[in-house]
VMD Tcl script that draws the C-alpha trace (Angstrom):
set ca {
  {0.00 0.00 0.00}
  {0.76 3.64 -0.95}
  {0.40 7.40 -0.30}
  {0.82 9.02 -2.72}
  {2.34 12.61 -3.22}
  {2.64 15.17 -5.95}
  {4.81 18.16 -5.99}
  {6.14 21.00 -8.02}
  {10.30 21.01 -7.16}
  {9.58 23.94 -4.22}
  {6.84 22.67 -2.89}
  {8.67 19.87 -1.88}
  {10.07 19.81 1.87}
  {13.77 19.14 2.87}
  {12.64 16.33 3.91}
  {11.01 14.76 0.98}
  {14.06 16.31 -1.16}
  {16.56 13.99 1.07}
  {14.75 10.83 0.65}
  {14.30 11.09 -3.16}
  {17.32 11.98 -3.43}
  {18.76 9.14 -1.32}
  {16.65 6.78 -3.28}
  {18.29 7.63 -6.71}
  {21.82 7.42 -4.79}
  {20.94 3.91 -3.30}
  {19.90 2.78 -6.78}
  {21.53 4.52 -9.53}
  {24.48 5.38 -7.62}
  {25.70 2.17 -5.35}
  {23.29 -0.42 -7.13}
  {24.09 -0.33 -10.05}
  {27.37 1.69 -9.97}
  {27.01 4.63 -11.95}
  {29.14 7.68 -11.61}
  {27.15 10.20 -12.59}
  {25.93 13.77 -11.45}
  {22.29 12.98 -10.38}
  {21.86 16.82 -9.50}
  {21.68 17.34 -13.65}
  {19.72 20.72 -13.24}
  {16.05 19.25 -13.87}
  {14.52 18.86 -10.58}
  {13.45 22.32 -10.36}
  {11.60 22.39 -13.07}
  {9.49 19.14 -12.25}
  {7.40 17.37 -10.62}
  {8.09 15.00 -7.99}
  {5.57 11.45 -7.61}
  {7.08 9.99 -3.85}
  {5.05 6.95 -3.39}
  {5.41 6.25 0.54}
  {4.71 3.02 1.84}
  {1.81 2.36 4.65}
  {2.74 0.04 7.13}
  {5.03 -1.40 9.76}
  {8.21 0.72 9.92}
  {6.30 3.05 7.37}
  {6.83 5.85 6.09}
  {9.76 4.88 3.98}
  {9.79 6.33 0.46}
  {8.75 3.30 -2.20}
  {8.68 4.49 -5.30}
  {10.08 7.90 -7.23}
  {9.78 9.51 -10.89}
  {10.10 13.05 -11.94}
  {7.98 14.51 -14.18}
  {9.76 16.47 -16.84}
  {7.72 19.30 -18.82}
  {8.12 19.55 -22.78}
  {11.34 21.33 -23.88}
  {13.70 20.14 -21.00}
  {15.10 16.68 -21.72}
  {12.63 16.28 -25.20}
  {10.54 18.26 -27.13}
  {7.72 16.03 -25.38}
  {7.05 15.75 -21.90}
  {8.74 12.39 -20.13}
  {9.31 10.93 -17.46}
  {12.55 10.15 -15.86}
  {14.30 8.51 -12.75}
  {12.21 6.20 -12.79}
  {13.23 4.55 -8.95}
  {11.59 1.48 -6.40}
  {13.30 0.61 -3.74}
  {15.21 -2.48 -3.59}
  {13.30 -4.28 -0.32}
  {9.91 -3.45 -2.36}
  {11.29 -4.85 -5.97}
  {9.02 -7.74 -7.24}
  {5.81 -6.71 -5.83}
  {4.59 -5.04 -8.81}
  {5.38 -1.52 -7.19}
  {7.10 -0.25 -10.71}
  {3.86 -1.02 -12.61}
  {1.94 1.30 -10.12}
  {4.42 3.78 -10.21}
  {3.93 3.95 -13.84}
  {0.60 3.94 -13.94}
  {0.48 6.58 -11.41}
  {3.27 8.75 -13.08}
  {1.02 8.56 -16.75}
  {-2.01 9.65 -15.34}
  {-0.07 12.57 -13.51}
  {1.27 13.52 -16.28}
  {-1.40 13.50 -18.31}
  {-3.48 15.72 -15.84}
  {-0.33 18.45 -15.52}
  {0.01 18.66 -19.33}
  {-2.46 17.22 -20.86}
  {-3.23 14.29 -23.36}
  {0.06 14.49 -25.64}
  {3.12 12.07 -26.50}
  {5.72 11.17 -23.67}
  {8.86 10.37 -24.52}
  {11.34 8.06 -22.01}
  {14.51 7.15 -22.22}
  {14.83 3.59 -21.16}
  {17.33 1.11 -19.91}
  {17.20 -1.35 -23.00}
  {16.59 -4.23 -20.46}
  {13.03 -2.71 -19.45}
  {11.98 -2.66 -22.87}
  {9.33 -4.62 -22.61}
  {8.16 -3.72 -19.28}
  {7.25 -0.11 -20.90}
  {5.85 -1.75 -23.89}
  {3.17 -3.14 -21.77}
  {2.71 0.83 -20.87}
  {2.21 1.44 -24.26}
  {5.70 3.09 -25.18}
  {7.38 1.85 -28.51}
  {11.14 1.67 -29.43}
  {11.76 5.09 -31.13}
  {15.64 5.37 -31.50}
  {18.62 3.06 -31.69}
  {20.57 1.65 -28.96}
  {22.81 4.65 -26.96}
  {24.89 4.16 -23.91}
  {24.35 6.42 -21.04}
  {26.40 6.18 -17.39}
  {27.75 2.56 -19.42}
  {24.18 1.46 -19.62}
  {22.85 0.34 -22.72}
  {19.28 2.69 -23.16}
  {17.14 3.30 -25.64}
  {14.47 6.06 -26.68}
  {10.58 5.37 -26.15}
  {7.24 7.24 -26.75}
  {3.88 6.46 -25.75}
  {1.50 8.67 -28.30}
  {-1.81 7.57 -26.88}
  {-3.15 8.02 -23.52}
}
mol new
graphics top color blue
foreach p $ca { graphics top sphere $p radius 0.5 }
foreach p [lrange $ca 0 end-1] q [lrange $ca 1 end] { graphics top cylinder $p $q radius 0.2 }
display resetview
């Protein structure tokens, strides 16, 4: 179980802005050994989707994405850092998350394309969103990724 929470970069509060930010470090960072300037200049201009868990132990944040407005990483809107936490993996918490982050996005800018860029190995995962393959293989941070768009909500 979640609670969810949407905010615009300064609405957020130090708080929130140290866990999100320690979940992208625990999992881009460490996991999967990326050196890599996180802090790339995007937050504030986005939105923020913390899924929190309910619970024992709770609140501990779940589940992250940012929500990235047209003209800063692609003409289209997207949505990036796309984070669970590893002691939630396998639970189907990414598959909410997504769900969650479309329909937020959606309502901040309306029914248009989104464009991702994906790690190549979750391909299929946001096929079953609805996103299709629309660029060749790149590497980014040594990870092979590729381009996707979803054009209908």
């Amino acid at each position: 179980m979640y609670h969810w929470t949407l905010k615009a970069f300064q609405d957020l509060t130090p708080m929130e802005l140290y866990e999100l930010m320690r979940l992208r470090s625990e999992v881009f960072v460490v996991e999967q050994n990326c050196v890599f300037l996180d802090a790339d200049g995007k937050d504030p201009h986005c939105y923020h989707l913390l899924g929190w868990t309910t619970g024992p132990g709770a609140p501990l944040l779940g589940a992250y994405v940012r929500l990235v407005p047209a003209g800063i990483s692609y003409p289209e809107p997207s949505i990036g850092r796309v984070v669970t936490a590893p002691s939630i993996r396998g639970k189907g918490a990414g598959r909410v998350l997504m769900v969650k982050a479309l329909e937020a996005l959606y309502t901040l800018f309306g029914n248009q394309p989104i464009k991702i860029g994906a790690q190549q190995h979750l391909s299929g995962f946001y096929a079953s969103l609805g996103f299709v393959q629309s660029s060749d293989m790149y590497m980014e941070d040594d990870i092979p990724h590729i381009e996707m768009i979803k054009n209908q909500p």
